[in-house]
KOLZAZA-664553 format. One line per 5 residues: number of its first residue (from 1); for each residue x, y, z of N, C-alpha, C. Coordinates in steps of 0.1 Angstrom, whole numbers, padded with zeros to 4 digits. Example, Ala and Ser with C-alpha at 12.3 -4.5 7.8 and 13.67 -1.06 7.14 Angstrom:
<atoms>
1> 0132,-0057,0078,0123,-0045,0078,0132,-0033,0078; 0128,-0022,0071,0137,-0011,0071,0129,0000,0079
</atoms>
This chain:
<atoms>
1> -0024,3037,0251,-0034,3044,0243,-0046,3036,0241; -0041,3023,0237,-0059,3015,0241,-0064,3012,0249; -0056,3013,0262,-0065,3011,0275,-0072,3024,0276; -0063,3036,0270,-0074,3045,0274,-0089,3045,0266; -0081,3043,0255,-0096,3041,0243,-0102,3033,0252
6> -0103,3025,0253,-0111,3012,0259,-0120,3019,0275; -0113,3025,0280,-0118,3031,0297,-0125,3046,0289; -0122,3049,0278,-0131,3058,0270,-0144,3057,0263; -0147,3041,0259,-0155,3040,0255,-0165,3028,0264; -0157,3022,0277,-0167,3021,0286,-0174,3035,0294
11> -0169,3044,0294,-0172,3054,0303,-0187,3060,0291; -0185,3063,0278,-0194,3065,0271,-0206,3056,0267; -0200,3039,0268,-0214,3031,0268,-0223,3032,0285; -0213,3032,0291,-0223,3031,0312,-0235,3047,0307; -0225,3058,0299,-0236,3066,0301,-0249,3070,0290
16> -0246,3056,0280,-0256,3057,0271,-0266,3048,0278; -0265,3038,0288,-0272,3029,0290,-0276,3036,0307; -0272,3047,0311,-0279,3054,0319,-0291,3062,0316; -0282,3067,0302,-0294,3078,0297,-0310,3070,0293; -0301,3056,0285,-0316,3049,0281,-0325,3043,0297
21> -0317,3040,0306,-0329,3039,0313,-0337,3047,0322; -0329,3057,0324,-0336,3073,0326,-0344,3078,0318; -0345,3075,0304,-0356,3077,0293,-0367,3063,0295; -0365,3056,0300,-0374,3042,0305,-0380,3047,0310; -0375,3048,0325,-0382,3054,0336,-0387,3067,0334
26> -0386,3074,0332,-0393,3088,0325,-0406,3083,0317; -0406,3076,0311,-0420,3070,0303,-0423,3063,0309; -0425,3056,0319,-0434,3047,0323,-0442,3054,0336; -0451,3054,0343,-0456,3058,0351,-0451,3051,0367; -0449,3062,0374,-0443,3055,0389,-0448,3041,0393
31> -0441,3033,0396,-0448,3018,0400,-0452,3006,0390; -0460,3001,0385,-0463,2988,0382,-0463,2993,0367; -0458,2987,0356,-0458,2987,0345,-0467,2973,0339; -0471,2977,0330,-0486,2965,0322,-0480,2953,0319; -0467,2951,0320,-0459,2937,0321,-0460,2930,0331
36> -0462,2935,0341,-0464,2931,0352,-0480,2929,0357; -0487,2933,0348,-0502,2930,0355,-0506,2919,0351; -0514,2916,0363,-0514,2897,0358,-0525,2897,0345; -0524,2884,0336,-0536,2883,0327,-0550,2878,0333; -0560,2883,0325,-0573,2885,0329,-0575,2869,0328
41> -0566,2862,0318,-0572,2847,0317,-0575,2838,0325; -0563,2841,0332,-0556,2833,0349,-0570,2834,0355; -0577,2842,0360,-0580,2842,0371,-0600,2844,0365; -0610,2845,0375,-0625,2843,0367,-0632,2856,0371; -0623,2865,0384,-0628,2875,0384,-0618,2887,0391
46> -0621,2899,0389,-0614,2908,0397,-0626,2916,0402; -0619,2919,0416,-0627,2925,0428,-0631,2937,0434; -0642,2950,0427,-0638,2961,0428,-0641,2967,0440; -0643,2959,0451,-0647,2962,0463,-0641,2949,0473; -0630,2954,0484,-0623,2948,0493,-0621,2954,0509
51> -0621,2952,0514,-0621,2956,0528,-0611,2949,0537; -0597,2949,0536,-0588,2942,0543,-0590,2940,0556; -0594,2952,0562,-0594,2956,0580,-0609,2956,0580; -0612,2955,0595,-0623,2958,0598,-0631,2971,0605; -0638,2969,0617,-0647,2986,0621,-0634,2988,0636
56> -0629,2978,0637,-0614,2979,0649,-0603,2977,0643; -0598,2977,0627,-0588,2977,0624,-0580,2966,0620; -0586,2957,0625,-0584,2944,0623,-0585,2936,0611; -0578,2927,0604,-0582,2919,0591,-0569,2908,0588; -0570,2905,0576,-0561,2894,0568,-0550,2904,0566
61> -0540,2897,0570,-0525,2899,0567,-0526,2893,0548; -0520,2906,0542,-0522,2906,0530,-0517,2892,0523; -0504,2890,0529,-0497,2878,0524,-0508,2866,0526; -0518,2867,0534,-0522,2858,0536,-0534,2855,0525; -0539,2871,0526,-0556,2872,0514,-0547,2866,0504
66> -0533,2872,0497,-0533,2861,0483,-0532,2849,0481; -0531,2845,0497,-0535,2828,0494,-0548,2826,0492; -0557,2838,0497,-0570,2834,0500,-0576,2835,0484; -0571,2846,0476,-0577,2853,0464,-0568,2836,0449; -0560,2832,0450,-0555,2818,0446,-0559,2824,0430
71> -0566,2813,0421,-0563,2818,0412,-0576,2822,0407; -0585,2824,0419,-0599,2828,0414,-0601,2844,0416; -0591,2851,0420,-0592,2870,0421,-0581,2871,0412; -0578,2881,0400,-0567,2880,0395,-0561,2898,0405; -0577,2908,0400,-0568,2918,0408,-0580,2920,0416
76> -0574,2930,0426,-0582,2935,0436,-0583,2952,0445; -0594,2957,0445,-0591,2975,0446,-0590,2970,0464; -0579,2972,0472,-0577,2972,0485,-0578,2986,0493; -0588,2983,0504,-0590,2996,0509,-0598,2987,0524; -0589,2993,0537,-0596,2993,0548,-0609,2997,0550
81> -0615,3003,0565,-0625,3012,0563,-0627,3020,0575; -0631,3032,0571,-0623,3048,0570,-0630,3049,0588; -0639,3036,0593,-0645,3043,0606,-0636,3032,0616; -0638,3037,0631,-0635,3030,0641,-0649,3029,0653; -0653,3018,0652,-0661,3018,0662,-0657,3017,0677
86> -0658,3025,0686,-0658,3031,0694,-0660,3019,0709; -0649,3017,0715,-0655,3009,0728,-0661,3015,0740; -0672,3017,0741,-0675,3024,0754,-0675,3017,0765; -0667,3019,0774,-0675,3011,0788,-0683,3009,0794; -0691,3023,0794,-0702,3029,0798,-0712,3017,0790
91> -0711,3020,0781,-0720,3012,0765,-0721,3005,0769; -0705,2994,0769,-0707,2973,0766,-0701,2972,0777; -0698,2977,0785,-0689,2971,0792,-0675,2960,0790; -0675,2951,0792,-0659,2945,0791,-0665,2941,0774; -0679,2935,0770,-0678,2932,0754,-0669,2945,0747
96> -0662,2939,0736,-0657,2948,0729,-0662,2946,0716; -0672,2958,0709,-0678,2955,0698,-0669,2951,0683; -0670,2947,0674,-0662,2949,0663,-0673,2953,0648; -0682,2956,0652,-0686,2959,0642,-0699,2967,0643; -0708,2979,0635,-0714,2990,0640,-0726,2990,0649
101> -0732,2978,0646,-0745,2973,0648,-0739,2965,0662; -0734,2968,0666,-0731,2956,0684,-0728,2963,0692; -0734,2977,0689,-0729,2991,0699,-0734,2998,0701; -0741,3009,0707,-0749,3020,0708,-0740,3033,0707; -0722,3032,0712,-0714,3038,0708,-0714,3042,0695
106> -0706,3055,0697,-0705,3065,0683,-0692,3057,0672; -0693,3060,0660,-0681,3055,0653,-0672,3069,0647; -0659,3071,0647,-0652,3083,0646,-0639,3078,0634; -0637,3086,0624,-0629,3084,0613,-0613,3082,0618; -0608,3073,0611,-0595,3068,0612,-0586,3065,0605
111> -0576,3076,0602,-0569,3082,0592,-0558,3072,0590; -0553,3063,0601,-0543,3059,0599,-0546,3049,0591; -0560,3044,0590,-0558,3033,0578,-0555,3033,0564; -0553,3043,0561,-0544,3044,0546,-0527,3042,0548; -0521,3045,0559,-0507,3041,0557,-0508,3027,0564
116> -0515,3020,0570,-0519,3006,0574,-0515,3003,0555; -0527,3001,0548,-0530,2998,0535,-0516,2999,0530; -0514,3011,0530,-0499,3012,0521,-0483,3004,0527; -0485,3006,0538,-0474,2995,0542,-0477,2983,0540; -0490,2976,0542,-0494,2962,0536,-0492,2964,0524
121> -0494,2967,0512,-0489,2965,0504,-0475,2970,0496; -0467,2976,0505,-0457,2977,0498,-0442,2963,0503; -0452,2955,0514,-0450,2944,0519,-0447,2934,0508; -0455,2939,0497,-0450,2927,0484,-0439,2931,0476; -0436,2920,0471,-0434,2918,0456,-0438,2926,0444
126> -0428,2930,0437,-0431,2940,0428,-0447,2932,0416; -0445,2918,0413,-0456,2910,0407,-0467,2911,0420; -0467,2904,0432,-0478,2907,0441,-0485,2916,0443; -0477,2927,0439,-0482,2943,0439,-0492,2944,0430; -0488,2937,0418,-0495,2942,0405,-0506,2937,0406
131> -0514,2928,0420,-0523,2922,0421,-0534,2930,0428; -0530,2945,0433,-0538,2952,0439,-0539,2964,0434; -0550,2974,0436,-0552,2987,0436,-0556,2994,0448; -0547,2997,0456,-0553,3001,0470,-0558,3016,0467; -0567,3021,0479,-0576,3032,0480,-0577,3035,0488
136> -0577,3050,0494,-0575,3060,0505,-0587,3063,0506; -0594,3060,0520,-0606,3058,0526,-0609,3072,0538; -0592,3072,0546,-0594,3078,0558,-0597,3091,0561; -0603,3098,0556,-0607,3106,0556,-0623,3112,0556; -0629,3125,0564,-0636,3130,0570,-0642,3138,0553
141> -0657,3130,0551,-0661,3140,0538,-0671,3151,0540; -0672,3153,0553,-0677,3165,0559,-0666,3175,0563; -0656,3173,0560,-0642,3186,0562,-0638,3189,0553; -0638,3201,0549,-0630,3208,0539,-0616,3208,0534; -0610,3198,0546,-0597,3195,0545,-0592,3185,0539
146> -0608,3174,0536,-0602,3162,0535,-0600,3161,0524; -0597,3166,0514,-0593,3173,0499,-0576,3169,0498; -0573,3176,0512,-0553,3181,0516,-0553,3168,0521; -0559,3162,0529,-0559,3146,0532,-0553,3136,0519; -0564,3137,0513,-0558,3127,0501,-0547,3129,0491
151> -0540,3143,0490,-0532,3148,0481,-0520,3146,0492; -0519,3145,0506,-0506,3145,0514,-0502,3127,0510; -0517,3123,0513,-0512,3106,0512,-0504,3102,0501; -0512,3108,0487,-0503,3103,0474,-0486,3110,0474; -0484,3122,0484,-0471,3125,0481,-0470,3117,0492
156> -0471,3111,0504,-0461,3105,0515,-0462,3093,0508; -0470,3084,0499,-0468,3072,0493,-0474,3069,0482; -0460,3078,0474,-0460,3079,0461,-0459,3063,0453; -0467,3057,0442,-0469,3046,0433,-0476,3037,0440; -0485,3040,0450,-0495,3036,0460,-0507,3035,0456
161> -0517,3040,0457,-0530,3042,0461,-0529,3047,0443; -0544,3043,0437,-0550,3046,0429,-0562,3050,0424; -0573,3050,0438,-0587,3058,0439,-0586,3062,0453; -0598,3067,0459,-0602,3066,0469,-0614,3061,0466; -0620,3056,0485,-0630,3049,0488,-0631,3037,0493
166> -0638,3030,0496,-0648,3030,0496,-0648,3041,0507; -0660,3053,0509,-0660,3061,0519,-0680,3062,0515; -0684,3070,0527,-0698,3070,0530,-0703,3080,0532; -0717,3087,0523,-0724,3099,0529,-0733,3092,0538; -0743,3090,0527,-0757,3082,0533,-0757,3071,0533
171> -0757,3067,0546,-0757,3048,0549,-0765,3048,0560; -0775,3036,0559,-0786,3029,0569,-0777,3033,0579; -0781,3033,0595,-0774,3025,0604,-0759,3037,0608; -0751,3037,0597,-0738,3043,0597,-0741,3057,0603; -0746,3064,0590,-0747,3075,0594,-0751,3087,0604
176> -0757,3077,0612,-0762,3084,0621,-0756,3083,0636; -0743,3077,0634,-0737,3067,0645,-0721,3076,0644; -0721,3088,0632,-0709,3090,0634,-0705,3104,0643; -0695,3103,0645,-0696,3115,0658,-0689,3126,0644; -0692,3140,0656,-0694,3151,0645,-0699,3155,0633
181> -0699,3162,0623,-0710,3162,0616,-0717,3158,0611; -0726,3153,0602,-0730,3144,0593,-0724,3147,0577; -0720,3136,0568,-0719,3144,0553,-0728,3141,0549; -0730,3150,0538,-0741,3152,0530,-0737,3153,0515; -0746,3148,0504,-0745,3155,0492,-0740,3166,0490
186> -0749,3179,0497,-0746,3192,0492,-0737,3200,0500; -0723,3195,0506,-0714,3197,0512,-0703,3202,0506; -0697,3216,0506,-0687,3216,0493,-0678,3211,0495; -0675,3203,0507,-0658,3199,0512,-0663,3184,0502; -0673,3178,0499,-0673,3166,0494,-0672,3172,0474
191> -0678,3183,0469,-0670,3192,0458,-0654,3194,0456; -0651,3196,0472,-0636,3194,0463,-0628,3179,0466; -0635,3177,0470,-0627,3161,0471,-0628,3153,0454; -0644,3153,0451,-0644,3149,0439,-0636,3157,0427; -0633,3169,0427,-0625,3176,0418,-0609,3173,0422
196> -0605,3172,0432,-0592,3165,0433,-0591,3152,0428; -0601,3145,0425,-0598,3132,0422,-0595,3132,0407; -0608,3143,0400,-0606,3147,0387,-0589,3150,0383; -0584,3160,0393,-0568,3164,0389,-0564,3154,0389; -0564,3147,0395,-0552,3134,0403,-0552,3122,0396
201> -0565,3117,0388,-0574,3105,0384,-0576,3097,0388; -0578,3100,0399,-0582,3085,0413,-0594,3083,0410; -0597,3067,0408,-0614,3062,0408,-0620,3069,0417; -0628,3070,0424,-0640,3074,0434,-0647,3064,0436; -0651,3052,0446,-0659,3046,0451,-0669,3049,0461
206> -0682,3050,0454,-0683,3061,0466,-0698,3051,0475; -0700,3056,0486,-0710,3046,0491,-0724,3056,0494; -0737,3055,0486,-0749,3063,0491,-0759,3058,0488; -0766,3057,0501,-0780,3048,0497,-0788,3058,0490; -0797,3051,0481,-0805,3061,0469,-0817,3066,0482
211> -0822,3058,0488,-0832,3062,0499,-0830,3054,0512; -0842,3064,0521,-0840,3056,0532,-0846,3044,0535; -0842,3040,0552,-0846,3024,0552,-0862,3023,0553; -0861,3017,0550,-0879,3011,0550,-0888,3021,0546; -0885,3030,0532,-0890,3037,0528,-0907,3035,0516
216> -0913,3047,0525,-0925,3042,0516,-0926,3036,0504; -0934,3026,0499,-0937,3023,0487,-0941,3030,0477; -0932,3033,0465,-0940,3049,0456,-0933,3058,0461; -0926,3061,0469,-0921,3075,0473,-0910,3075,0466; -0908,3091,0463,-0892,3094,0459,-0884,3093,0464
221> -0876,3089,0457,-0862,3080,0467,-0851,3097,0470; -0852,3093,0487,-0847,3106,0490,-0833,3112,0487; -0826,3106,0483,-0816,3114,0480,-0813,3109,0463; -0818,3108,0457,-0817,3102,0445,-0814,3116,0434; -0819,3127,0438,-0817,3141,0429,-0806,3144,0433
226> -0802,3147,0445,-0788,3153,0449,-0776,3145,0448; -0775,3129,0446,-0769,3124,0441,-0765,3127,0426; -0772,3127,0418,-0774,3131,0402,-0765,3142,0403; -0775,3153,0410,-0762,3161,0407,-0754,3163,0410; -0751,3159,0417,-0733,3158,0422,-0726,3152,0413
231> -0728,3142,0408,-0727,3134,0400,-0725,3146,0383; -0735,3150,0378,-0731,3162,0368,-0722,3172,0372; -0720,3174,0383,-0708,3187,0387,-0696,3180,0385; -0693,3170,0385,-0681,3160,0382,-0678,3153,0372; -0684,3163,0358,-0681,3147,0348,-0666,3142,0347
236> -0655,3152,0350,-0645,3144,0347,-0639,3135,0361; -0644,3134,0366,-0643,3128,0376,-0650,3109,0377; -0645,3099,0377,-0642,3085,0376,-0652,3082,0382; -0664,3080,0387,-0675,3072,0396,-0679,3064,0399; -0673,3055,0409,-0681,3038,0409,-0693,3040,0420
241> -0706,3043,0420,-0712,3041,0429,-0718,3027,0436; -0714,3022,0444,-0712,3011,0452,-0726,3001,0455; -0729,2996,0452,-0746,2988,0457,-0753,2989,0448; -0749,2998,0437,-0768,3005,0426,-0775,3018,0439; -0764,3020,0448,-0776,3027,0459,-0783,3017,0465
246> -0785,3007,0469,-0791,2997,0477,-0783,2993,0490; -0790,2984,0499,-0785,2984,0512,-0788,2972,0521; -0790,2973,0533,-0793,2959,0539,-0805,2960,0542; -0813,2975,0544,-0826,2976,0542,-0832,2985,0539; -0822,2993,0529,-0827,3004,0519,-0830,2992,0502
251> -0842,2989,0502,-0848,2981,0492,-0842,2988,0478; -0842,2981,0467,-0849,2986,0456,-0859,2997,0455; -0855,3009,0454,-0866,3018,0447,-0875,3011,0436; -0887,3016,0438,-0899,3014,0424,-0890,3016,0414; -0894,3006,0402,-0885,3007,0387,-0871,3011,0391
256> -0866,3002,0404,-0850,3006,0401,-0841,3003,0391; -0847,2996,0383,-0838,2994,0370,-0841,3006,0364; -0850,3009,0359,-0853,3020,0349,-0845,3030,0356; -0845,3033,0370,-0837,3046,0374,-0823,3043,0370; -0821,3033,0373,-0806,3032,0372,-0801,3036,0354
261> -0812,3029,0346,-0810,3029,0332,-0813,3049,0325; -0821,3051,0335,-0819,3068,0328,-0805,3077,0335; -0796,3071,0343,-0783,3073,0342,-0777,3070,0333; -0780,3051,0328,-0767,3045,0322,-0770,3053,0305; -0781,3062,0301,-0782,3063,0287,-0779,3076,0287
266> -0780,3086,0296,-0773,3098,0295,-0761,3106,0296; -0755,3112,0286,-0743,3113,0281,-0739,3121,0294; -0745,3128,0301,-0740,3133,0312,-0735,3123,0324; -0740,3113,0321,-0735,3108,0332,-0723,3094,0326; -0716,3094,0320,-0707,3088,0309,-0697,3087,0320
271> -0696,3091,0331,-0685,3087,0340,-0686,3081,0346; -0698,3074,0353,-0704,3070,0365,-0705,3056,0363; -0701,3045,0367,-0702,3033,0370,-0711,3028,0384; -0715,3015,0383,-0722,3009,0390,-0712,2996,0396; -0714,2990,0408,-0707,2984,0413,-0721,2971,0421
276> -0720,2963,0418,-0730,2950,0422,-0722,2940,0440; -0714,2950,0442,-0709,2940,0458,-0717,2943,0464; -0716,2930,0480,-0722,2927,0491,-0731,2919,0487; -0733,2914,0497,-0744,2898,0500,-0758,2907,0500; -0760,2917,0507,-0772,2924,0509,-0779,2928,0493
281> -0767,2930,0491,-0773,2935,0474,-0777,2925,0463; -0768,2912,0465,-0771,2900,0460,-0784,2895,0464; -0788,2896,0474,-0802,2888,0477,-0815,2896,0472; -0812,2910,0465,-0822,2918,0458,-0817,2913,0446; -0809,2912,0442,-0810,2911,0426,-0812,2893,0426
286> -0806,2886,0430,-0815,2872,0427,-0826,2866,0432; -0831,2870,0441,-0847,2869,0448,-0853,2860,0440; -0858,2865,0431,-0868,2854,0421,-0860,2855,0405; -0870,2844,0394,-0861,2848,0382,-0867,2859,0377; -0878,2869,0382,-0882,2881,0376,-0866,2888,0378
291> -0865,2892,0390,-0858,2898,0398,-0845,2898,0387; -0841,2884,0386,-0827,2880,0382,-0828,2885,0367; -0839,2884,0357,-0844,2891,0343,-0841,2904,0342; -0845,2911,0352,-0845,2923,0355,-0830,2932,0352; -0821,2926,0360,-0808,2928,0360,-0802,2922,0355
296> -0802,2908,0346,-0798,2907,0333,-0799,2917,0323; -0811,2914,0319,-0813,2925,0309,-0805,2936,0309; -0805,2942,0325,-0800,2959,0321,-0788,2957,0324; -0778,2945,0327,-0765,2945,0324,-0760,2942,0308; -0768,2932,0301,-0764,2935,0286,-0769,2944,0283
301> -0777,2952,0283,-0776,2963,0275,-0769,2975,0280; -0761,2971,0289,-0747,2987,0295,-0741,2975,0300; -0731,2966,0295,-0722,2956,0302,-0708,2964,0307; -0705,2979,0298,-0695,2985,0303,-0696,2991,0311; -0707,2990,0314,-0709,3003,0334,-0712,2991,0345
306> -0709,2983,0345,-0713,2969,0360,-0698,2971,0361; -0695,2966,0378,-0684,2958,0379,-0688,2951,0393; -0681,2938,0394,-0685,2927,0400,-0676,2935,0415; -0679,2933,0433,-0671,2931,0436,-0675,2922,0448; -0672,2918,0457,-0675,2912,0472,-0678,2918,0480
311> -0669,2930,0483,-0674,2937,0495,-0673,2927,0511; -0662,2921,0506,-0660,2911,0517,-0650,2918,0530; -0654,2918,0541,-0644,2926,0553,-0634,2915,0559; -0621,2913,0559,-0611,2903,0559,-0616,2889,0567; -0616,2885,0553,-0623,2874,0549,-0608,2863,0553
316> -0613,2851,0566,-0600,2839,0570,-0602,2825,0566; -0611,2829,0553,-0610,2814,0540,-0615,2820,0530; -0611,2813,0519,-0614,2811,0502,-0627,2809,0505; -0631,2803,0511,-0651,2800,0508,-0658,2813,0515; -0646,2818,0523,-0657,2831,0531,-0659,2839,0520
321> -0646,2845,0515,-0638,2856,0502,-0648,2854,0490; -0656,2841,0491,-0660,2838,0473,-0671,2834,0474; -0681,2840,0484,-0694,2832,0488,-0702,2844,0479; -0702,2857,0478,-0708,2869,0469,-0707,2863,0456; -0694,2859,0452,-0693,2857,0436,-0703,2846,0434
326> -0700,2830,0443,-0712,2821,0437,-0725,2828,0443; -0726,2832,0451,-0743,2839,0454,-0749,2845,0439; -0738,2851,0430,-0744,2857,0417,-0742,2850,0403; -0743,2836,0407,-0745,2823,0401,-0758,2823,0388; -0768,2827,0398,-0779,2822,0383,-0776,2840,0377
331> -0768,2853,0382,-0771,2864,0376,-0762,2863,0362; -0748,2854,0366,-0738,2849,0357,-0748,2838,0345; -0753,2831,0346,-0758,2823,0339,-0770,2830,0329; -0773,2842,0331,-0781,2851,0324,-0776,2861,0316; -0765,2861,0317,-0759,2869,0310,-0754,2868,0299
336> -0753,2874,0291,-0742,2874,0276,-0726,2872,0279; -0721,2861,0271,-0707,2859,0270,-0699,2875,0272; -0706,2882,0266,-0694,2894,0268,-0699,2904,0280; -0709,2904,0286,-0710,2911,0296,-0704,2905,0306; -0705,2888,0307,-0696,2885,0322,-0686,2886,0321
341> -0676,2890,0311,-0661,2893,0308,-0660,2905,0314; -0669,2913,0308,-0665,2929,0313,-0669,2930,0325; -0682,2923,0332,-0685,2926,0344,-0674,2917,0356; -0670,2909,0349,-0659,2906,0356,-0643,2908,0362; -0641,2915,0347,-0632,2916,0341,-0627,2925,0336
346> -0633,2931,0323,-0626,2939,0318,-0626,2950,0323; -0639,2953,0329,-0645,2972,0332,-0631,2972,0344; -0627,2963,0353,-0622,2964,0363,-0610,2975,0357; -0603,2966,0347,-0586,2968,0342,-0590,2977,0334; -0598,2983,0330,-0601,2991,0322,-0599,3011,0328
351> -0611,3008,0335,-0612,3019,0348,-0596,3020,0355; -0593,3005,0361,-0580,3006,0371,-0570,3010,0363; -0564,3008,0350,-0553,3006,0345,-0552,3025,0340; -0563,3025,0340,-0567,3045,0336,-0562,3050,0349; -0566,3048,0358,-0564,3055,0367,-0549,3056,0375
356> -0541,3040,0371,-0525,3038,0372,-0520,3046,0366; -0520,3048,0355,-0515,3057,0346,-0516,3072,0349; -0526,3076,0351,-0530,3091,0353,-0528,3094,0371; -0528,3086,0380,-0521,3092,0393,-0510,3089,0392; -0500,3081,0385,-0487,3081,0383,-0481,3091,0378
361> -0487,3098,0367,-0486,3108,0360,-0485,3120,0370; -0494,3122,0379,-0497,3132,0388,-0485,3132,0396; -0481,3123,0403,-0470,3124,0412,-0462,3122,0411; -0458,3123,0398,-0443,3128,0389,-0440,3138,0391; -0454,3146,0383,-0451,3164,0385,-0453,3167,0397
366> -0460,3162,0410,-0463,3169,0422,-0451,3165,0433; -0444,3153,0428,-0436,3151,0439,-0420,3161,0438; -0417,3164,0430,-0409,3172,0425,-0403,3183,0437; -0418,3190,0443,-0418,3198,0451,-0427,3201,0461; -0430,3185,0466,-0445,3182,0476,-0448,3189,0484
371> -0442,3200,0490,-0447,3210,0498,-0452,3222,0494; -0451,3229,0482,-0451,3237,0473,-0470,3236,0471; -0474,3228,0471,-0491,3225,0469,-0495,3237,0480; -0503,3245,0477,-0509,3256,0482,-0520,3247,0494; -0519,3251,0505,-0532,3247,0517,-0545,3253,0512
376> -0557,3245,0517,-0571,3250,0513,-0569,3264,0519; -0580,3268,0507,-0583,3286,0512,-0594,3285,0519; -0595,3297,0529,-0612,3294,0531,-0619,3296,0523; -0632,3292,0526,-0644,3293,0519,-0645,3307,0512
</atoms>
């Protein structure tokens, strides 16, 4: 009789201590839990702009970037990039280009680099993990489809991917190099991509030059309206726009601070973040110490809309990986104690840690019955 008691009240503790951690796991969101994310102290910056692979696919073996990222990246948004430049024979002959500008060849979108990304990181450590936020790039924002693109990814690799992007409408050089159609602002297949992101809560990194290259002095920066609005068709939708809209030789617009600042004060645009990566963009904002005044200034007074990133393309040393961050040396030394935090730091975990939570949330309820998701209607 007491063995049975005893084989009776193990059988009722195994399934109290099942039930509790089926009630665990039910509350926590698929994947990384905030115990596991590293502290902001550790490290002097997080990275909202990364490029593991390159324009051939190519890059740092992840295991390797965290040696590279040591204890100066604490986290990092990981995301390949979404084009393949093209070898023509005809073109280069036996050269094989690697990057867009070494080719008169077209560049054509490359899907597989999102399960590239996802297998590299699911290569880690449940802690290693907690060191990234990867983003779904591969996709066509001139297709109506590429909407069902991003929603197949999160169910084939569920606790994965947390935004999309970096991806490109308007880019110098890029855009005109890509085969099939061009995207545009006023494209609705780029409408529902940003509304899927709204459902889903994926960041959006998104890449658009405010104007073109070597554009007149005084002229209205050509895409600067149809950005805006796109931009208001989406308030609930997460926005990092990538550069300030700047480029390698899309300048500063006239009073680009002021443009930038009649976003950062309008309640309509309360979603939309600014993102300061690339070397190209660095050498506009520290140019002189007007220059460097300029964008001080308008980071303390909106320190919660900056975020720091590199925009480094797999980078094979610590001095390659971290040459953007000291480049923005005297921008850091101008700034207010609590803006370098956030622009370092906080805005990162802040945005990222939102968005963990709310696509985890999503593909709880969607993975249940991943096929069940209705295909785009037509137009």
């Amino acid at each position: 009789m007491a063995a049975l008691r005893v084989r009776f009240l193990s059988r009722r503790l195994a399934r109290l201590l099942l039930v509790g951690a089926l009630f665990l796991l039910c509350h926590q969101p698929f994947g990384l839990t905030q115990a596991t994310i590293p502290q902001a102290s550790q490290y002097e910056f997080n990275d909202t702009h990364f490029h593991l692979t390159n324009y051939i696919q190519k890059g740092t073996d992840i295991h390797d970037f965290l040696k590279i990222m040591g204890t100066k990246a604490g986290r990092v948004a990981l995301f390949g990039i979404p084009l393949q430049q093209e070898w023509s024979y005809p073109n280069s002959g036996d050269y094989a280009p690697t990057y867009y500008l070494q080719s008169d060849a077209p560049l054509y979108y490359y899907s597989f680099t999102d399960a590239y990304i996802a297998i590299a990181y699911r290569s880690l450590t449940r802690e290693q993990q907690a060191r990234f936020d990867p983003m779904i790039t591969g996709f066509n924002p001139a297709d109506m489809y590429a909407a069902d693109h991003i929603r197949r990814v999160l169910q084939t690799f569920p606790g994965v991917f947390s935004g999309i992007g970096e991806f490109t409408i308007h880019k110098e050089f890029v855009s005109a190099k890509i085969a099939g159609d061009t995207a545009s602002l006023l494209n609705p297949a780029l409408d529902r991509i940003l509304d899927f992101a709204a459902e889903a809560g994926l960041v959006v990194l998104i890449h658009n030059d405010m104007d073109v290259p070597f554009a007149k002095e005084g002229s209205e920066p050509a895409y600067l309206s149809q950005m805006k609005s796109l931009l208001k068709r989406h308030p609930k939708t997460t926005i990092i726009w990538a550069h300030m809209g700047m480029g390698r030789v899309v300048r500063p617009v006239t009073q680009h601070a002021a443009v930038i600042e009649t976003i950062l004060k309008d309640p309509q645009f309360s979603h939309v973040y600014f993102d300061i990566s690339w070397d190209e963009v660095a050498k506009y904002l520290v140019a002189t110490p007007e220059s460097i005044k300029i964008a001080a200034d308008l980071i303390n007074r909106y320190p919660d809309r900056f975020l720091f990133g590199t925009d480094e393309v797999a980078p094979t040393s610590q001095e390659q990986y971290l040459r953007v961050y000291y480049k923005y040396d005297p921008l850091w030394r101008s700034l207010d104690a609590e803006a370098i935090e956030k622009v370092r730091k906080d805005n990162y975990e802040r945005v990222f840690d939102d968005a963990r939570v709310r696509v985890r949330n999503w593909e709880r309820t969607h993975l249940s019955a991943p096929n069940s998701e209705p295909e785009s209607k037509n137009p």
